[in-house]
N, C-alpha and C positions, 0 to 999 in steps of 0.2 A: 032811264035805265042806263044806256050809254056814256052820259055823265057819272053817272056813281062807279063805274066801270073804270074810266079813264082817272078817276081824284085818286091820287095816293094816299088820300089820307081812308080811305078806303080800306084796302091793302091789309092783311091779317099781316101781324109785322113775327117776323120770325125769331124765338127767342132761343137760344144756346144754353142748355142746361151746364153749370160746374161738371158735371160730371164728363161730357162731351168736350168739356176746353182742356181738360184734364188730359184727358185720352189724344186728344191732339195734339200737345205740349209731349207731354211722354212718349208719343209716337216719333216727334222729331225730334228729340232728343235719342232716341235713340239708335233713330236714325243717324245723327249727325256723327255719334260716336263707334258704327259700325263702320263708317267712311273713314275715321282718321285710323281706325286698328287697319284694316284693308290697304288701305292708301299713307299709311305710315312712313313709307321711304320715298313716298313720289309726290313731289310737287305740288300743293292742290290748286296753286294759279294756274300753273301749266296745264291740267288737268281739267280746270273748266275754260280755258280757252282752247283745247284740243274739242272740246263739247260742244264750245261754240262753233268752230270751221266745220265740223258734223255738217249744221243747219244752214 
């Protein structure tokens, strides 16, 4: 039992329906393009290395 546990090939493998890559893609995208209207006049190197010194 322990063995069957431990083998990956085991493992119910997880599958990504179209519809769910879809919504993902779309969602960053959309994101990406609410970033550039927002941050239009400012830098966005400057902007993610200000992000960085944050952390």
């Amino acid at each position: 039992m322990i063995g069957q546990l431990s083998n990956p090939a085991s493992l119910k493998q997880i599958v990504m329906t179209t519809q769910t890559r879809d919504t993902i893609a779309l969602f960053a995208i959309g994101s990406a393009a609410i970033l550039a209207v927002f941050y239009a006049d400012v830098d966005l190197g400057e902007l993610f290395l200000s992000l960085l010194r944050r952390f």
